[in-house]
N, C-alpha and C positions, 0 to 999 in steps of 0.2 A: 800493100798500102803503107806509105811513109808519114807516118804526122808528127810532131813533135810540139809538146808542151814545155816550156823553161820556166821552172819557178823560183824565184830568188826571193831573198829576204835577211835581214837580220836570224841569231839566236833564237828561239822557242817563239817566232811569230805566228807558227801553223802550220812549214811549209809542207812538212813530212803530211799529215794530216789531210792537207787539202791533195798532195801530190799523191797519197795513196787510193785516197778517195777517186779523184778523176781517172787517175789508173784503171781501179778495178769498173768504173761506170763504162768506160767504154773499150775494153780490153786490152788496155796498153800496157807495156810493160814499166816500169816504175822503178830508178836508181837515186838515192840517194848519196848524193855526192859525198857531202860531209864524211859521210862513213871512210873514203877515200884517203881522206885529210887525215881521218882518226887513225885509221888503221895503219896509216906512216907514222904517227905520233904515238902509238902504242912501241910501236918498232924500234923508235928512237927514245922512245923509255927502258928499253931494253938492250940497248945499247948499240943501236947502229946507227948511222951518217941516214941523217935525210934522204939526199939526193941517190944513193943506192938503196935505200926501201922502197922511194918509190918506183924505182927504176925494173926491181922485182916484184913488185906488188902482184898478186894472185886472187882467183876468188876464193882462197882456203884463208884468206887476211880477214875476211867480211863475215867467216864462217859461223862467228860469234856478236852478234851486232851489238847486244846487250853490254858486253866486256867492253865496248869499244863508248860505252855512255856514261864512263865516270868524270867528276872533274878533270882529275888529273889528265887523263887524255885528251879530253877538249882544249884545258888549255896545251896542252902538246901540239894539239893538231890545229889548232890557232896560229901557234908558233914556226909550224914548217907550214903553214900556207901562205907565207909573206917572202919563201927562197922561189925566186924565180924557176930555180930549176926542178923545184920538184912540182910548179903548178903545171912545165911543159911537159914530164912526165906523164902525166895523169890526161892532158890534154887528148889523145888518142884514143886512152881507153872510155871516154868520156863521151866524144863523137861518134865513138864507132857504135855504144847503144844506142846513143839520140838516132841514128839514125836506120836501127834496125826494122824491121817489116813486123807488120801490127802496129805498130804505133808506142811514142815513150814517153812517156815522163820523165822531165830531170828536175831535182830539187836541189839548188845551192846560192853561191853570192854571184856569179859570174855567168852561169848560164844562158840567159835573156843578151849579154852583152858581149862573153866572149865564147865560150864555148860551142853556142849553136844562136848567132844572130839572127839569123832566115828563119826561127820556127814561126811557125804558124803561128800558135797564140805565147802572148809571153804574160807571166802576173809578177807583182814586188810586191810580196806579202810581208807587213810589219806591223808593230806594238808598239806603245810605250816599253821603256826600258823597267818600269816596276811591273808592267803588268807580264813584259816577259820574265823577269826575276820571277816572278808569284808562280810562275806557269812551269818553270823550271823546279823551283823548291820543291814544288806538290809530286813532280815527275821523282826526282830524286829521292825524296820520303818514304815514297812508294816503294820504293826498289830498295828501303833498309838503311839510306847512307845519311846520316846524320850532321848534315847541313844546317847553318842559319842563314837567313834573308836576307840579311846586309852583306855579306860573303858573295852568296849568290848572285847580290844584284851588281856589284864592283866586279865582278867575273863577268858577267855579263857586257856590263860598260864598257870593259878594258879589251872583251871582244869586239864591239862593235868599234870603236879606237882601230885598233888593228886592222880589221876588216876595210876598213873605208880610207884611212889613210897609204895602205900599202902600195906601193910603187907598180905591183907585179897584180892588174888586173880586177884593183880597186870594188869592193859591193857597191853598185849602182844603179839604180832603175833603168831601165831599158829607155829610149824616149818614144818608142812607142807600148810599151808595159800596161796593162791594167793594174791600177794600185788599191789594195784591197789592206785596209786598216783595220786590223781586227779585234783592237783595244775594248772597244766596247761592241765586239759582234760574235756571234755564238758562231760553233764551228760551223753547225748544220748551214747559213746563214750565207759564209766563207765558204762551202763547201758549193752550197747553190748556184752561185756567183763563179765561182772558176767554171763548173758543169756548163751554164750559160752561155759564157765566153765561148769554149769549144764550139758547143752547137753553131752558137751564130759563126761562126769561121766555118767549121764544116759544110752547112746551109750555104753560106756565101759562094 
C-alpha cells in the first residue's frame, strides 16, 4: 500500500511533531526533509561545494540528526536550499521514500507542491514568527546552546525571507492543503487534526 502524507510549513511551526506523530499512528514511515538541507549545509561548513554534497549525500549524512540542529547549520542549510541544483539533487531521494510501500510521511517547504503533488493528504502547518522564535529558544536551551530571543527570532525571519522568496521551488501552501495554525493550538490538538485528515481520505 502506497499513501503518502506532505507536510509543509515554515521553521519550528510543528511539522516534525505532527509528521512524526501521524507517522507512527498509522505506520508509515517518516522523512524529514530539512535534515537533507542540513546535512548539505553541515558539509558545506566543512568545506565542500554545495552542489557535490548533495550530489553525494548518504544515509551516514543523517547519522547524527542532533549535530545537524545547530544554528549554524540551519542557517547553512537555508542557504543551499535556494541553489537550484542542489534542490534537483535531493529531488529523487525525496520521491523515491514518498513513495515507498507502507505508507510516508514527508515534512518540509515544498512537499505538498513540488516534491510529491498527487499525495493524498497534504497540511501547511504555521505560527506566528514569535511564537515560532519562542518554540525554537526553548528547543535550543534544552540542548545547552546559549541563545537569546531576539537572535532567534531575526533567524527565524530571515528564514522565512528566504524560504518564500526563493526562485527554486518557493514554501507555499498547497491549494488544496489543509492549513493548520498552531500559534495558539497545543500539539495534541495539531496532532488530532492531521490524524483526522488521514482518516477521512482513507475512509473516502
Amino acid at each position: 500500500m502506497r499513501f503518502t502524507v506532505a507536510i509543509d510549513g515554515p521553521a519550528a511551526a510543528g511539522k516534525g511533531t505532527i509528521g512524526r506523530a501521524v507517522a507512527e499512528r498509522f505506520g508509515f514511515g517518516h522523512l524529514d526533509t530539512g535534515l537533507l538541507y542540513r546535512a548539505v549545509g553541515a558539509r558545506v561548513l566543512a568545506g565542500e561545494r554545495a552542489e557535490a554534497a548533495a550530489a553525494s549525500l548518504s544515509p551516514d549524512d543523517l547519522a547524527d540528526p542532533d549535530a545537524l540542529r545547530t544554528p549554524e547549520v540551519a542557517q547553512a542549510a537555508s542557504k543551499v536550499a535556494v541553489i537550484p541544483e542542489v534542490r534537483a539533487a535531493l529531488l529523487e531521494f525525496q520521491r523515491a521514500f514518498a513513495h515507498r510501500m507502507g505508507g510516508a510521511v514527508l515534512d518540509g517547504r515544498d512537499i505538498g507542491t513540488v516534491i510529491c503533488p498527487r499525495a493524498e493528504v497534504k497540511l501547511f502547518v504555521t505560527a506566528s514568527a514569535e511564537i515560532r522564535a519562542k518554540r525554537r529558544l526553548d528547543e535550543l536551551a534544552a540542548r545547552g546552546l546559549d541563545v537569546d530571543y531576539q537572535t532567534v527570532l531575526e533567524d527565524v525571519r530571515a528564514r522565512d525571507a528566504r524560504d518564500a522568496d526563493r526562485a527554486a521551488a518557493p514554501m507555499v501552501a498547497a491549494d488544496d492543503a489543509l492549513i493548520l495554525d498552531t500559534s495558539e493550538m497545543s500539539a495534541e490538538a495539531a496532532i488530532a487534526a492531521a490524524i483526522a485528515a488521514v482518516e477521512a481520505k482513507q475512509a473516502g
